[in-house]
mmCIF file of the C-alpha atoms, coordinates in Angstrom:
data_MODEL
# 
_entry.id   MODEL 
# 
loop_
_atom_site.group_PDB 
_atom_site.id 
_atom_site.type_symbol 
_atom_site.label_atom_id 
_atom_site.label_alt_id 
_atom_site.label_comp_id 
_atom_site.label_asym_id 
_atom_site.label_entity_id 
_atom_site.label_seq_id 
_atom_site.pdbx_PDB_ins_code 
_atom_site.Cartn_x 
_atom_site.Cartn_y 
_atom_site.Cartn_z 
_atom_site.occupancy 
_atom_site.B_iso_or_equiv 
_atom_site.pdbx_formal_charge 
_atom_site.auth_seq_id 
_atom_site.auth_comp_id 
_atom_site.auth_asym_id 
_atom_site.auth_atom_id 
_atom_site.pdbx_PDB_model_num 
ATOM 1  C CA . UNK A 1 1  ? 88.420 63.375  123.465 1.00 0.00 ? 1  UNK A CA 1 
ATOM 2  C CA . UNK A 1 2  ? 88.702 67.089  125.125 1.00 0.00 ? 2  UNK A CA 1 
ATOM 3  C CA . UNK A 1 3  ? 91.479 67.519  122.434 1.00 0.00 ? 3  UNK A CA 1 
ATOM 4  C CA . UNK A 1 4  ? 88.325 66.880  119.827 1.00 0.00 ? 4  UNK A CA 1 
ATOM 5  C CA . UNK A 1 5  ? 85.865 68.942  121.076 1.00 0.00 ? 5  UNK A CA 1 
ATOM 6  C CA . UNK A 1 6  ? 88.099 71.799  121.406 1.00 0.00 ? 6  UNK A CA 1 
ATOM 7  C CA . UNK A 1 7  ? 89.469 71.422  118.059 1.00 0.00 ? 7  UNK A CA 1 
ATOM 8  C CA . UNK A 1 8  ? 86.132 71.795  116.476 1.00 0.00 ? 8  UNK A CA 1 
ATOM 9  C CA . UNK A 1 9  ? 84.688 74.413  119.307 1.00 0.00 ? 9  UNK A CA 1 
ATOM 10 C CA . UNK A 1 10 ? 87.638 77.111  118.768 1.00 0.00 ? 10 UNK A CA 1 
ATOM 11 C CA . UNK A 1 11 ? 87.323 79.794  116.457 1.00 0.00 ? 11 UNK A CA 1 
ATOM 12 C CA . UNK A 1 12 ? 89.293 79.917  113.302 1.00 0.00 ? 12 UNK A CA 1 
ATOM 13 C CA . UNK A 1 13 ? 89.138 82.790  111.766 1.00 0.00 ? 13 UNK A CA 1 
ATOM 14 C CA . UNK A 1 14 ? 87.541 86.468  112.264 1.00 0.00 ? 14 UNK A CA 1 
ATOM 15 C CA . UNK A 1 15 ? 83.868 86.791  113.521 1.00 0.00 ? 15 UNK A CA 1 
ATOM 16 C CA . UNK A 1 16 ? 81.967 86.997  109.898 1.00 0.00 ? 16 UNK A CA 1 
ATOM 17 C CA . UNK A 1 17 ? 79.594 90.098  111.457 1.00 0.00 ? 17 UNK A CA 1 
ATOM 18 C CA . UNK A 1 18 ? 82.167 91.634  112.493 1.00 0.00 ? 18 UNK A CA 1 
ATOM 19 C CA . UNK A 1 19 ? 83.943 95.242  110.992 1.00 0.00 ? 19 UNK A CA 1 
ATOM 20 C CA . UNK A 1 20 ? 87.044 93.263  109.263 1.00 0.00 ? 20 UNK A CA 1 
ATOM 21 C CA . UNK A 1 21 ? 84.921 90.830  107.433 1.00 0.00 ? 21 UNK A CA 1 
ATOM 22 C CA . UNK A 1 22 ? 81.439 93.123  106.166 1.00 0.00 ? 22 UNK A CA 1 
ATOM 23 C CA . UNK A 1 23 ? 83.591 96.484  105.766 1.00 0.00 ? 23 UNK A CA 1 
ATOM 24 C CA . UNK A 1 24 ? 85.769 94.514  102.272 1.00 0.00 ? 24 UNK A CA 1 
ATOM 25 C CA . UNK A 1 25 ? 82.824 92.622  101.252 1.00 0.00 ? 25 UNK A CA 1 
ATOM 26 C CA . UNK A 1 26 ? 80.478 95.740  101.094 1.00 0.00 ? 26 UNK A CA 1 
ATOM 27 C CA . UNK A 1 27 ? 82.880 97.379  99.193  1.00 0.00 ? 27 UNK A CA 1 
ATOM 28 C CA . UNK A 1 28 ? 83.846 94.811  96.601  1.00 0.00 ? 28 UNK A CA 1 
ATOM 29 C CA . UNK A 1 29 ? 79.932 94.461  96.565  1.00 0.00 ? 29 UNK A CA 1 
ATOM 30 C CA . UNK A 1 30 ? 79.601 98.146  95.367  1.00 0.00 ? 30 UNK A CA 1 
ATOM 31 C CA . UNK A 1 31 ? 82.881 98.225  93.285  1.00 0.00 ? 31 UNK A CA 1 
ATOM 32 C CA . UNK A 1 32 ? 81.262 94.593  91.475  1.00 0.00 ? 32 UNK A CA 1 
ATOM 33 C CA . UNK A 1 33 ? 78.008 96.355  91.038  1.00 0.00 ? 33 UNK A CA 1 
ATOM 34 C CA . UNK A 1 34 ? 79.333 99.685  89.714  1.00 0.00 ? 34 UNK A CA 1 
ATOM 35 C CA . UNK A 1 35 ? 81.361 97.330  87.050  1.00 0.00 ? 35 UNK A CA 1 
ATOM 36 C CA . UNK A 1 36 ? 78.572 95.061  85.986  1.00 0.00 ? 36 UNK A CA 1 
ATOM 37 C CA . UNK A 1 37 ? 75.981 97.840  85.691  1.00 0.00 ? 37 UNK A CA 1 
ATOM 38 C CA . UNK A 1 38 ? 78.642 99.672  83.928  1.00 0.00 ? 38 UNK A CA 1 
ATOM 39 C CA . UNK A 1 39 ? 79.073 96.575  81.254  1.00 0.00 ? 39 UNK A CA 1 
ATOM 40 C CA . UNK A 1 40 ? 75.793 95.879  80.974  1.00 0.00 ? 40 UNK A CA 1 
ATOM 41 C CA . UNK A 1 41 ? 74.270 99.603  80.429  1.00 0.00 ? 41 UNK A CA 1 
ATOM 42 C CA . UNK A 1 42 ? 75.821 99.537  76.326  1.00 0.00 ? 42 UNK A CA 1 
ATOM 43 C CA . UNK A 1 43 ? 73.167 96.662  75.956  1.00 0.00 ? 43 UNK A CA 1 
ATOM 44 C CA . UNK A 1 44 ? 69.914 98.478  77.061  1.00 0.00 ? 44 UNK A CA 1 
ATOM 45 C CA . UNK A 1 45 ? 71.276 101.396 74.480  1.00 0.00 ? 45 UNK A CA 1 
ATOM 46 C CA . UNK A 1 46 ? 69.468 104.015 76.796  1.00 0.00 ? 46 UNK A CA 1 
ATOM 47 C CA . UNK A 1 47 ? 69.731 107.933 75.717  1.00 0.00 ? 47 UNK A CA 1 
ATOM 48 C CA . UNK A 1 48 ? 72.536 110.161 76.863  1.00 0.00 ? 48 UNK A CA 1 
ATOM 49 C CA . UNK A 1 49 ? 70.535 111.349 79.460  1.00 0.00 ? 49 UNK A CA 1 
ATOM 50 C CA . UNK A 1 50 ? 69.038 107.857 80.773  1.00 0.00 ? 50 UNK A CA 1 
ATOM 51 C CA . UNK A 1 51 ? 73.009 106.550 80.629  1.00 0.00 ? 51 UNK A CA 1 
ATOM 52 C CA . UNK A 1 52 ? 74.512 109.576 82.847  1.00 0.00 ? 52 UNK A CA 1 
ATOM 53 C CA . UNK A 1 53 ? 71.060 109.081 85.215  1.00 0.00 ? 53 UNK A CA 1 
ATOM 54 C CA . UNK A 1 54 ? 72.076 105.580 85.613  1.00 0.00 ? 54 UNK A CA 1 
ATOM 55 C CA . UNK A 1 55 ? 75.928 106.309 85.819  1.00 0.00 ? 55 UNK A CA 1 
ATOM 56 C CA . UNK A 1 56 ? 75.005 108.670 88.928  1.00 0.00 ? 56 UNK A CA 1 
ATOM 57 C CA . UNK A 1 57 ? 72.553 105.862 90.262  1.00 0.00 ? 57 UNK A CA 1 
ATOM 58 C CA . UNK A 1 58 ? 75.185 103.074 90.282  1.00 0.00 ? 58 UNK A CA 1 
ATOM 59 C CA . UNK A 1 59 ? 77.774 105.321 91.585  1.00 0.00 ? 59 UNK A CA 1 
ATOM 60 C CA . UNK A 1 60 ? 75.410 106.392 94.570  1.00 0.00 ? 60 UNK A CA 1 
ATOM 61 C CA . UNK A 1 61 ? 74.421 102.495 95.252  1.00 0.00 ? 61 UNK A CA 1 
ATOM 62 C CA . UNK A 1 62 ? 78.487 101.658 95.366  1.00 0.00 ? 62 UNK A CA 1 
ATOM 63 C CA . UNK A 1 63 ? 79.113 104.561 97.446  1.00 0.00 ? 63 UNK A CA 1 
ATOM 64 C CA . UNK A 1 64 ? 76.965 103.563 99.843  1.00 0.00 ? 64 UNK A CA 1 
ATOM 65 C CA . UNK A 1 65 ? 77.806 99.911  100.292 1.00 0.00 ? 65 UNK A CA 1 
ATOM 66 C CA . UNK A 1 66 ? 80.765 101.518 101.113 1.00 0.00 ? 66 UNK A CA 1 
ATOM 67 C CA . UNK A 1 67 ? 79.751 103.865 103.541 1.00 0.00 ? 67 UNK A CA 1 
ATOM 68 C CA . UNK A 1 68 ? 77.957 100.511 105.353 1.00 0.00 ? 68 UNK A CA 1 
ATOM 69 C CA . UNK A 1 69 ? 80.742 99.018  105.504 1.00 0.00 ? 69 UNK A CA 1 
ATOM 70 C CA . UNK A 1 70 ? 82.803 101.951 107.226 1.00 0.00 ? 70 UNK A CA 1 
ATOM 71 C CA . UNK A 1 71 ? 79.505 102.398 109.831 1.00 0.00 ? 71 UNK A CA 1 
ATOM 72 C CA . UNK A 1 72 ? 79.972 99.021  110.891 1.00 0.00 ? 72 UNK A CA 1 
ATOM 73 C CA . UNK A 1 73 ? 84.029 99.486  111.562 1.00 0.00 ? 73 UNK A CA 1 
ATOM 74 C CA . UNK A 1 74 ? 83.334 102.649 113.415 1.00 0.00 ? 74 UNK A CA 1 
ATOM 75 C CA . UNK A 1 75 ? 79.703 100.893 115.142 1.00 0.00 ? 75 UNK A CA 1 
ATOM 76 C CA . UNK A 1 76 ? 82.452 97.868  116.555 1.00 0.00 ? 76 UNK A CA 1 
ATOM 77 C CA . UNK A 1 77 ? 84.771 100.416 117.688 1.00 0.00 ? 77 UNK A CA 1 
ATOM 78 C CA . UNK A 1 78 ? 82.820 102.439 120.054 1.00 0.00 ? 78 UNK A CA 1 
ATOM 79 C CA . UNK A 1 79 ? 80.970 99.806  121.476 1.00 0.00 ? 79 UNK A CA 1 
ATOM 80 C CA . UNK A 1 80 ? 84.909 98.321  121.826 1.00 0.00 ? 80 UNK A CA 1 
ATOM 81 C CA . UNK A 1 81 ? 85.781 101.837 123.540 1.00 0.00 ? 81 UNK A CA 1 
ATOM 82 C CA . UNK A 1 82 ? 82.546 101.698 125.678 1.00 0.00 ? 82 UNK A CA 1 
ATOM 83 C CA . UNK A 1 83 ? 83.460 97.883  127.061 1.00 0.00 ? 83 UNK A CA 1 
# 
């Protein structure tokens, strides 16, 4: 029975909150939402002006999912260092 409980008790895999595991999906979040924006900004036929406005927007949104993601490697480092 203790060979149960600690079977389903132990961890498997990586903390999900931690750095390893929000640092990838933040990026592929921004990278996915720089390429769908991307795809779908032919269909709202905007002006040349309104496209490179909304190029620079969706670059700025990917760039900082990224940048999230890095905080939160450095964030669980130094509190790592401080333990």
């Amino acid at each position: 029975m203790s060979f149960v409980r600690r079977l389903f008790l132990s961890r498997v895999g990586p903390e999900l909150t931690g750095g390893s595991v929000i640092q990838p999906v933040m990026t592929t979040v921004g990278v996915f939402t720089f390429i769908a924006g991307l795809l779908y900004l032919p269909a709202l036929t905007p002006t040349r002006v309104e496209m490179i406005a909304l190029l620079l927007l969706l670059a700025a949104v990917a760039l900082l999912c990224h940048a999230v993601g890095q905080l939160t490697v450095i964030v669980e480092r130094l509190q790592r260092r401080d333990n």
